[in-house]
C-alpha positions in Angstrom: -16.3 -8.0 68.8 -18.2 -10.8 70.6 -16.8 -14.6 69.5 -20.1 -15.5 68.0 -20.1 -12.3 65.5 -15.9 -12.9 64.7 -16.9 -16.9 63.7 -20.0 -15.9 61.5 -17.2 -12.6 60.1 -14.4 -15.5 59.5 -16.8 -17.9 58.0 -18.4 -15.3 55.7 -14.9 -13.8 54.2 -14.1 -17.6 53.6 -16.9 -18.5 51.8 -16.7 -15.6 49.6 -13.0 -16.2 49.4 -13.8 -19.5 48.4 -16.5 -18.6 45.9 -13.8 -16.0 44.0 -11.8 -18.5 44.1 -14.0 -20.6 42.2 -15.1 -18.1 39.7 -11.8 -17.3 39.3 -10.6 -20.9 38.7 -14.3 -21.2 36.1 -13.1 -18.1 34.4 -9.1 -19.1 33.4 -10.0 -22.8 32.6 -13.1 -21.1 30.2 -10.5 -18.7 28.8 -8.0 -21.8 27.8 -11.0 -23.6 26.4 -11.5 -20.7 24.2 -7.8 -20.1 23.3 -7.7 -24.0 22.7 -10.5 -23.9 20.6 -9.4 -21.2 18.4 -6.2 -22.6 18.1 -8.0 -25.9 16.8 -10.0 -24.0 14.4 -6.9 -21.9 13.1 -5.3 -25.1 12.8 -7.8 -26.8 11.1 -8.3 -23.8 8.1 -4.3 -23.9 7.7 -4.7 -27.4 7.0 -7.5 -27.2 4.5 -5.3 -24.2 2.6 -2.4 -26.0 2.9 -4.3 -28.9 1.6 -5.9 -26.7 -1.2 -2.5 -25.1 -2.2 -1.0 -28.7 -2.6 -4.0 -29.3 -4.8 -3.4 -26.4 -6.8 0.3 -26.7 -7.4 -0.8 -30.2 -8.7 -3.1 -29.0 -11.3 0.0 -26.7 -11.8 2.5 -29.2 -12.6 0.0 -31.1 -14.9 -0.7 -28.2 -17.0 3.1 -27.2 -17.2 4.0 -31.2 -17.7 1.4 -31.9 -19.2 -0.9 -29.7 -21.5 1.7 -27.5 -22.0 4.3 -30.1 -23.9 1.3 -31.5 -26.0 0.8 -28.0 -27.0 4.8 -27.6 -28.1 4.6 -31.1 -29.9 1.4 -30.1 -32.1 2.9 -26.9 -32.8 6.6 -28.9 -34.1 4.1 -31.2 -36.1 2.1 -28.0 -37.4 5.4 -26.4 -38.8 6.8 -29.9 -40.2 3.3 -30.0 -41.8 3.3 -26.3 -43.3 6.5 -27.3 -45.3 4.8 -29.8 -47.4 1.7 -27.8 -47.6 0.4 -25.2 -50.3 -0.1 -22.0 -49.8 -3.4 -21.8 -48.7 -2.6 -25.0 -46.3 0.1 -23.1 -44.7 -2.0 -19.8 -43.9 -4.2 -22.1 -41.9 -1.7 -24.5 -40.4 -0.4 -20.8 -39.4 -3.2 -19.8 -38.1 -4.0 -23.0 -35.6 -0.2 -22.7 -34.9 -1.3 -18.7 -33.5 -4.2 -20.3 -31.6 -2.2 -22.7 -29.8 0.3 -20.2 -29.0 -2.5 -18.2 -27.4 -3.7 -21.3 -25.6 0.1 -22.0 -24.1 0.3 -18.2 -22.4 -3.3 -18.7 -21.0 -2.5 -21.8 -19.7 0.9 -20.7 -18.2 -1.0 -18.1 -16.7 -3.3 -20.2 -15.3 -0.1 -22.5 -14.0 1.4 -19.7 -12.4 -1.9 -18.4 -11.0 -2.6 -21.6 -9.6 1.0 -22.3 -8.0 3.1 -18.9 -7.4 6.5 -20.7 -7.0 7.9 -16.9 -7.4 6.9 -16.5 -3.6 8.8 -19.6 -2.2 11.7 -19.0 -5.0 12.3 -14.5 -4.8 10.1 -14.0 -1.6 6.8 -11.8 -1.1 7.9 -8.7 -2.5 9.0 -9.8 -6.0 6.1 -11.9 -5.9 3.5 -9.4 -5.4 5.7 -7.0 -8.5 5.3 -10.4 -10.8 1.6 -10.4 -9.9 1.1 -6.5 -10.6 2.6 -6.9 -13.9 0.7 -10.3 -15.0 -2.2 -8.1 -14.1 -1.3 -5.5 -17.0 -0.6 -8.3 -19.0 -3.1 -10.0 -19.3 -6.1 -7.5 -18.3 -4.7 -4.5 -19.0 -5.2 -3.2 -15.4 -2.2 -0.4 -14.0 -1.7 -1.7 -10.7 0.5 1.4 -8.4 2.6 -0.5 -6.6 4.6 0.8 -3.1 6.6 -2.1 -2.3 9.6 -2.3 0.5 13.1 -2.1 -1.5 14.1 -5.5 -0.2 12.0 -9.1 0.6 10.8 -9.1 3.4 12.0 -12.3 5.1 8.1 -14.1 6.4 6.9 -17.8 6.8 5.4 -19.4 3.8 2.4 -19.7 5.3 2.0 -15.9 5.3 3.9 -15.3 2.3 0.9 -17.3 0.5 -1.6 -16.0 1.9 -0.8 -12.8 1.5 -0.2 -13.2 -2.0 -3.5 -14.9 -2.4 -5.1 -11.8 -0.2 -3.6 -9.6 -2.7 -4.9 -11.8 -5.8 -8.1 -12.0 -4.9 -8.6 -8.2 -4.1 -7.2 -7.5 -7.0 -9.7 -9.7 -9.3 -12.1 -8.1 -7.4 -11.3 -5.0 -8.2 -10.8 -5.8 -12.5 -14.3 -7.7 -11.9 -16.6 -5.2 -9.8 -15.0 -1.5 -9.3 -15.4 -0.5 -13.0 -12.1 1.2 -13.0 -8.4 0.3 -14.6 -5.8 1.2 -12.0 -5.4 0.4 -8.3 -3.3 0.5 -5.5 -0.9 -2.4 -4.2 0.9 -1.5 -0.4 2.9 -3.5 1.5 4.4 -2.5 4.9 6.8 -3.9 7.3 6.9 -2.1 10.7 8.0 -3.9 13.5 6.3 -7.5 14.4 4.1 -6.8 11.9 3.1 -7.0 8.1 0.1 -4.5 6.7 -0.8 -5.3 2.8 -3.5 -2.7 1.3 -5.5 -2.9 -1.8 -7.6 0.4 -3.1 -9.4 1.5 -6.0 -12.0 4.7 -6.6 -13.9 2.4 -8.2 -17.8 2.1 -7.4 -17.5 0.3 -4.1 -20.1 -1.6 -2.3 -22.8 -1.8 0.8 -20.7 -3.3 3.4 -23.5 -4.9 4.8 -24.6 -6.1 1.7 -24.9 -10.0 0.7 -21.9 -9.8 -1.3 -19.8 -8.3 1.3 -21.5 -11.1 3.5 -21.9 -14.2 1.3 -19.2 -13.4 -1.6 -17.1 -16.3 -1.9 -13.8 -14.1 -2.7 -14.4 -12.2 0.5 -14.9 -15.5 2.6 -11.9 -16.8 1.2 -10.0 -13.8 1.9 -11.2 -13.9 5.7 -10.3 -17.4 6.0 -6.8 -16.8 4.6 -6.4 -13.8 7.5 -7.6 -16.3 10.1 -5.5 -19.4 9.4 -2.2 -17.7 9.8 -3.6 -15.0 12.8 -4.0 -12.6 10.6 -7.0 -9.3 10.6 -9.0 -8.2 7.7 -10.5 -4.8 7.3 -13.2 -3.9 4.2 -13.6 -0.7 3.9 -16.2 0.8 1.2 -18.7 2.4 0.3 -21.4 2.7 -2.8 -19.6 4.9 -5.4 -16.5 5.6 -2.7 -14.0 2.5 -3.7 -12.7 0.0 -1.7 -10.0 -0.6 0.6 -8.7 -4.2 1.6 -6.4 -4.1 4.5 -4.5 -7.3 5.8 -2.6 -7.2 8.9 -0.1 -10.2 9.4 2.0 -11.4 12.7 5.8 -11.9 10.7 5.4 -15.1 12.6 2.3 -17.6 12.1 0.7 -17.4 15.1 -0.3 -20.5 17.3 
């Protein structure tokens, strides 16, 4: 090969050495920008649950330390009353006494619902068990439950969110599938953690509004995301719902 032709050969295989280089270089530092950002982002929505969790075990504690012990003092007062009472006084003072009682498991309800301190203090699996039955308690609902024999050890991070996943499907569920049972899974397999919750209820158009723009869906999504977890919807008009949440056993970064 003549000199002429090897120098325009050498000087073409550099320049598009040099050009893949280049694109190669573009392409890593946009894929770090991307990792970076999402990691930002992820950061940022723990934050804001982490900040809205504080918030509700807040509201927690003042219902509990609060509302609640006004509620035993009325009731002390109401009985003191009754025994100084007539007859007919005491049926009523009973009566307000029944009410408040009433009051006192809705708000502890609400306390608990608000702050489940059953997932820091028995872990995940007891957790979700406590939830299933508060559900038949309180709405009646027959939640099936196929738990793993022993807690399974995860962050609190995850441990919450999965609890709130489960929670919030499960409102859905008593709220929209116009049924009274469902199903509550939770699987440990390997480096990973797979909660399901499904009904034969009535279902819904995935790509309706509410499966777009429901607020209990969003939130569920954004729990998923700030601890690196996936979220899969799967229904269908008059074929139930399934809710499935995969989670890392670690919080990803």
């Amino acid at each position: 090969m003549p000199s002429r032709d090897l120098t325009l050969w050498t000087f073409f295989v550099a320049g598009a050495l040099s050009v893949a280089i280049l694109l190669t270089a573009f392409l890593a530092a946009l894929l770090i920008a991307q990792r970076r950002r999402i990691a930002v982002e992820r950061e940022h929505a723990q934050r804001i649950l982490t900040a809205q969790e504080d918030e509700r075990s807040r509201v927690a504690r003042e219902l509990h330390d609060d509302a609640l012990q006004r509620i035993a003092v009325i009731r002390h007062e109401l009985d003191e009353a009754t025994e100084h009472g007539g007859s007919e006084m005491a049926h009523r003072i009973a009566g307000i006494s029944g009410e408040l009682e009433d009051l006192g498991t809705v708000l502890r309800t609400a306390a608990h619902q608000l702050h489940p301190s059953v997932v820091e203090k028995a872990g995940l699996v007891r957790a979700l068990g406590a939830l299933a039955a508060e559900f038949g308690r309180t709405a009646g609902f027959e939640i099936r439950l196929a738990l793993p024999p022993a807690d399974v050890p995860v962050p609190p991070a995850i441990g919450v969110a999965a609890y709130r996943i489960a929670q919030e499907a499960l409102r859905n569920v008593v709220k929209h599938g116009g049924v009274s049972q469902a199903d509550l899974a939770l699987e440990a397999a390997g480096g990973t953690l797979t909660l399901r919750v499904a009904d034969t209820g009535t279902g819904f158009d995935t790509e309706s509004s509410r499966a777009k723009d429901g607020l209990g869906l969003i939130a569920m999504r954004q729990r998923a995301e700030a601890v690196g977890a996936s979220l899969a919807i799967t229904a269908r008009p008059g074929g139930g719902t399934v809710v499935t949440a995969t989670f890392p056993r670690a919080v990803a970064t």
